[in-house]
C-alpha positions in Angstrom: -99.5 22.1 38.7 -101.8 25.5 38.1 -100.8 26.9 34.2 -98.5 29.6 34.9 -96.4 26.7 36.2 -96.2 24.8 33.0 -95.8 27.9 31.0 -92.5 28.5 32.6 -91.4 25.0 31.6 -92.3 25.6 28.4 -89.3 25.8 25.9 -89.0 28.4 23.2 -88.4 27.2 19.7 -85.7 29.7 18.9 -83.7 28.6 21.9 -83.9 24.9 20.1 -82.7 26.0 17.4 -79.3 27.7 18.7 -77.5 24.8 20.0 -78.5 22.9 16.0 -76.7 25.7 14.4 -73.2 26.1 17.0 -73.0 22.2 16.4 -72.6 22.7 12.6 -70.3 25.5 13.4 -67.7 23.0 15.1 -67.8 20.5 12.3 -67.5 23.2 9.9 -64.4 24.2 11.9 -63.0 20.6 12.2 -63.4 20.4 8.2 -61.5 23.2 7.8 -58.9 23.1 10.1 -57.9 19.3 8.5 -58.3 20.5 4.8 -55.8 23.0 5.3 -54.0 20.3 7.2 -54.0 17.9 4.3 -53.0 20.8 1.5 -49.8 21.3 3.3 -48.8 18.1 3.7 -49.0 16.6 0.1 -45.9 16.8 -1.5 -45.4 19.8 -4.5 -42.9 19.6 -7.3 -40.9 22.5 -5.3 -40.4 20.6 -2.3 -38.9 17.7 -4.8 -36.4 20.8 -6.3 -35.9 21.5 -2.8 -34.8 18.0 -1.3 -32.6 17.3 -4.5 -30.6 21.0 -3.9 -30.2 20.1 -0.5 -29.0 16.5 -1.5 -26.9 18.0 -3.7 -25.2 20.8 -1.1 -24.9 17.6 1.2 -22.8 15.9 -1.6 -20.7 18.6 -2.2 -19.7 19.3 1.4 -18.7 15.1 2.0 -17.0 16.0 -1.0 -14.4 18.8 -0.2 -14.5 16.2 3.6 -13.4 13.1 2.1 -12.2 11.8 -1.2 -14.9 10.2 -3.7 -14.4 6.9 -5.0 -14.0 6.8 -9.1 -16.8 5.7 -10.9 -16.7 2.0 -12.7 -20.0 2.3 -14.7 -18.4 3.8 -17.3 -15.7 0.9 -17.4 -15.7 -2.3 -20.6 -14.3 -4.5 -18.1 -13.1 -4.4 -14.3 -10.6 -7.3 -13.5 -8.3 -7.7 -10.9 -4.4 -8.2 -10.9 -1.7 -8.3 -8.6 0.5 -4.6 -8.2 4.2 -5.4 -9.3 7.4 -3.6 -10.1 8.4 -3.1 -13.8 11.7 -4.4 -13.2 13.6 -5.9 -10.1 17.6 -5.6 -10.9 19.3 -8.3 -8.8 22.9 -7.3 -8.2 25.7 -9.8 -8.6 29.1 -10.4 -8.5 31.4 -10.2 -11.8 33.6 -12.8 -10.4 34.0 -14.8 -7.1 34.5 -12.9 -4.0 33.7 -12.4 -0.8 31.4 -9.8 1.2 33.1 -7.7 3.3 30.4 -4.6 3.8 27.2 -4.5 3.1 26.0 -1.0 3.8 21.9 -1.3 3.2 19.4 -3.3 4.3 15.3 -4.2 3.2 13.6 -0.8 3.0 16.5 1.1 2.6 16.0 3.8 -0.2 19.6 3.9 -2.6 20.3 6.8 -5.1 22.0 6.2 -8.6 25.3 5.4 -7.8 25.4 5.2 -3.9 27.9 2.2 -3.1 25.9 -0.9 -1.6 28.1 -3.7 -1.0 32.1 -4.1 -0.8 33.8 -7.1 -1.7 37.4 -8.4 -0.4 39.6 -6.6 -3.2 43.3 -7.8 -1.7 43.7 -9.9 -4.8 42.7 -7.2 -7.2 44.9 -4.6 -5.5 48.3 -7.8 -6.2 46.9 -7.8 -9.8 46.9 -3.6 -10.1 50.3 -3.4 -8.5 51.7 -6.6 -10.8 50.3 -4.9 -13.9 51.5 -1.4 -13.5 55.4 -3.0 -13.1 54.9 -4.8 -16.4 54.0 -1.8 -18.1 57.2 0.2 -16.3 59.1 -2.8 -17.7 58.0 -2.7 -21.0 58.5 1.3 -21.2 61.8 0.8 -20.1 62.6 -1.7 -23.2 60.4 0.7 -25.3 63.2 3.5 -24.6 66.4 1.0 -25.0 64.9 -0.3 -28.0 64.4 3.3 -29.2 68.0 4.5 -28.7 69.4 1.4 -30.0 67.4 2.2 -33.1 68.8 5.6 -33.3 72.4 3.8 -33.1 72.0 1.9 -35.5 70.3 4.1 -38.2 73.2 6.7 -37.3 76.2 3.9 -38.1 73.9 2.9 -41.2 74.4 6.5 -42.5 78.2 6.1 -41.9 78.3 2.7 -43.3 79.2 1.1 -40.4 76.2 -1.1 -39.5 74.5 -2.9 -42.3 71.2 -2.4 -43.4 70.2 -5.2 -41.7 71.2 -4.5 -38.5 68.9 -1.5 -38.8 65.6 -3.6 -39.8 66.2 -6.0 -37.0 66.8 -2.5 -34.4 63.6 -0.9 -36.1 61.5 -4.4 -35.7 62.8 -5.0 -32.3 61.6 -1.3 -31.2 57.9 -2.1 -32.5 58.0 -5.2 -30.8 58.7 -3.5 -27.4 55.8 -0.7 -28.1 53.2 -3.4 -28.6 54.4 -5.4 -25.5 54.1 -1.9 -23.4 50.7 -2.0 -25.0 49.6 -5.5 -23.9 51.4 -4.2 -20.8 48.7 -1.4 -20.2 45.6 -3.4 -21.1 46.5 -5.6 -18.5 47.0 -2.9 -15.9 43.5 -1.5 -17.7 41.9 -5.1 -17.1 43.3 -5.4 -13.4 42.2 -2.4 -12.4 38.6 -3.1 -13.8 38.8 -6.2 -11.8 39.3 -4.1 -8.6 36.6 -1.4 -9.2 33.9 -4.6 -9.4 34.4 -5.3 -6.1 33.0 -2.1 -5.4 28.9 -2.8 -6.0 26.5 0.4 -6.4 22.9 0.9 -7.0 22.5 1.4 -10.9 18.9 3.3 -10.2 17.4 5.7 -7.5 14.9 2.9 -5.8 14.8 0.6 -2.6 16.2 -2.5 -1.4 13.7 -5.0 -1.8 15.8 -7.7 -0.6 19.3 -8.7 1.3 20.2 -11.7 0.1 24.1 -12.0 1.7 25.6 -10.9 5.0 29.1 -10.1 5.2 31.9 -12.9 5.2 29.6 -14.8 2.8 31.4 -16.1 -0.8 29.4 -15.2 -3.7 29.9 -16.0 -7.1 28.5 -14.6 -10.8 26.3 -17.8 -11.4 25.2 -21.1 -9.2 27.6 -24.3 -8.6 24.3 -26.2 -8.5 22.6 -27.4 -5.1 21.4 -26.0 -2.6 24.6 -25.5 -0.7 26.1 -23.4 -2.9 27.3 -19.7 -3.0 24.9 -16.8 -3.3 24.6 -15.3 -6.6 23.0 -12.0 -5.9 23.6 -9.5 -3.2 20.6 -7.3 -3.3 17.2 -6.7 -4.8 16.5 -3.6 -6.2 13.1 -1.8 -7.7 12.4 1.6 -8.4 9.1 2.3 -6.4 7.7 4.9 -8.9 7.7 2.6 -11.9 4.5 0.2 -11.0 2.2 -1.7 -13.3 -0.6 -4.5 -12.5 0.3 -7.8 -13.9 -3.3 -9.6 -15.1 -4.4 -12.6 -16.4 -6.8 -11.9 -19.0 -9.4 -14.3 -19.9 -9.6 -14.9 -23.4 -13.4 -14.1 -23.4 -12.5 -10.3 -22.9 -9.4 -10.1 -24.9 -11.7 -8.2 -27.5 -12.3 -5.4 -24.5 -9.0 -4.9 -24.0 -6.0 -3.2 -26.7 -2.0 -1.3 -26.2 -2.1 2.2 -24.7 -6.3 2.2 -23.5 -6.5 4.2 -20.8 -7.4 2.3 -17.4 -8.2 3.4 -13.6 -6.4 1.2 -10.9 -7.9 1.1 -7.7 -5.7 -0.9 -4.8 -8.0 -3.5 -3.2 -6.6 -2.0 0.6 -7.6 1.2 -0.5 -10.9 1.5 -3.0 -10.8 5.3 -2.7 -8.0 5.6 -4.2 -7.9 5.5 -8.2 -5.1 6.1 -10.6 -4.9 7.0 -13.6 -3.0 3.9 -15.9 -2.6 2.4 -19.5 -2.7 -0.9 -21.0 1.4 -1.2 -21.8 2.2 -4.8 -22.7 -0.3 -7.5 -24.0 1.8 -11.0 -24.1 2.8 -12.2 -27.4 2.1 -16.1 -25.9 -1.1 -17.2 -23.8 -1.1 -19.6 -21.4 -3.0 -23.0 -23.0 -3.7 -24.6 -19.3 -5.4 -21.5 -18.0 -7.0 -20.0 -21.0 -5.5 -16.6 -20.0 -3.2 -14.0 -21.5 -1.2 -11.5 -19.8 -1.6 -7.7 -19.8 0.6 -5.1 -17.9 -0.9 -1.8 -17.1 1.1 0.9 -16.4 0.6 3.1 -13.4 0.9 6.8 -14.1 1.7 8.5 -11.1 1.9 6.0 -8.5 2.3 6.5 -4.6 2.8 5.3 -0.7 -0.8 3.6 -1.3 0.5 0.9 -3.9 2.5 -2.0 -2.5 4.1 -4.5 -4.8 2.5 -8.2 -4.3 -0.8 -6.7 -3.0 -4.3 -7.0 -5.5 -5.8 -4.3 -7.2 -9.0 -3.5 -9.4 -8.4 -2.0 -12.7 -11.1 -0.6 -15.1 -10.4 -0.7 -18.7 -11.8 2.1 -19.9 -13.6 2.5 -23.7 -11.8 4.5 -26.5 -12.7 8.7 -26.4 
């Protein structure tokens, strides 16, 4: 190979150097590119204040969606009790009788007044009739005795009839007033007889129970047995007036005192709270159990609180 050959070959050192310098280029490239990669993805203190505002929008919009359970943090003591009625007013009989309408049955809703039940009143309607012709008898010898008074005061004055005779007309016409008066308590007492047989609901509630059909002798309290004659006919409650019965361990009775505030949340529906107050603490505790009862008063209860069911109730610490 002659030298003009090889010079051709020959590589200039300024072409060497280009390809050194473009390689540092690129790495200087790739530094840069994942610098700026790492800067934004570390966390900053504003994307914190961002992720808790947008948290906190979330919060609010399940809010106004669905209702938020009450908080029990701030509660002394949780326990749970069974929902009952304040009172349950068992209608009975006054006297023995027998059903002969029944106009309501379990469920029903009854208003202050509304008649319920009908018993057979043929005997009290005798009595009534019996009583008011005693007391037209007794007026009757209320007015005889009452002329015969006049009489005899009048021949008294002309000195015909004797003083006497006038005592024993004036005590006989006294006599007749107070037997026209035993005359009309009876006729009172007879007709009281026949309003009982008409039975109405003494509160605006609901029929909790049935407890005759008609045809069916009742009576106002048990023969004895198991045979014997009902002694109730219905089972009333007023729905709106609900407390939680508990039993209280003694461990927490120190937690607990009248009129603290509470929240009562029903076990088949923990979303729901209501707002409630201690009302009764028992006077007695039970020895066996260690336990002493507390009633809490529901304030505004609802549809959601069944009678018998559990609930959860908060007792709350004084303000």
């Amino acid at each position: 190979m002659n030298p003009d050959q090889l010079s051709q070959l020959k590589i200039d050192r300024s072409a060497k150097s280009r390809p050194k310098a473009a390689f540092w280029l690129i790495i200087l490239v790739v530094v840069a590119i994942t610098a700026a990669a790492v800067y934004f993805a570390w966390p900053k203190n504003s994307d914190s204040r961002r992720l808790v505002v947008s948290k906190a929008s979330s919060a609010s919009t399940n809010t106004a969606a669905a209702p938020v359970p009450a908080k029990t943090n701030d509660a002394l003591l949780t326990v749970s009790g069974y929902i009952v009625n304040r009172e349950r007013i068992e209608l009975s009989p006054r006297f023995l009788g027998v059903v002969n309408w029944i106009g309501v049955k379990k469920g029903d809703p009854v208003t202050n007044g509304q008649v319920v039940v009908l018993l057979d009143d043929a005997e009290q309607k005798a009595r009534v009739a019996e009583a008011r012709g005693r007391v037209t008898n007794a007026q009757v010898a209320v007015s005889k005795a009452e002329l015969d008074y006049k009489r005899i005061q009048t021949l008294n004055l002309s000195q015909v009839e004797s003083k006497q005779a006038e005592d024993d007309a004036r005590l006989h016409l006294d006599s007749t007033r107070a037997s026209l008066t035993e005359a009309q308590a009876n006729l009172q007492l007879a007709q009281t007889y026949l309003d009982w047989t008409v039975i109405r609901s003494p509160i605006d509630g609901v029929v909790l129970e049935k407890l005759v059909d008609p045809a069916e002798l009742v009576v106002p309290q048990s023969f004895g047995g198991s045979r014997g004659p009902s002694t109730a006919l219905i089972a009333l409650a007023n729905p709106k007036d609900l407390q939680v019965e508990i039993d209280l361990n003694e461990a927490d009775l120190a937690k607990v005192f009248l009129n603290q505030k509470c929240r009562v949340s029903p076990e088949a529906y923990p979303e729901k709270t209501y707002a409630a107050y201690v009302a009764e603490i028992a006077p007695e505790a039970n020895r066996q159990k260690g336990t002493l009862q507390i009633k809490v008063q529901i304030l505004e209860p609802d549809i959601f609180l069944t009678p018998e069911l559990s609930a959860k109730v908060d007792f709350l610490p004084r303000n």
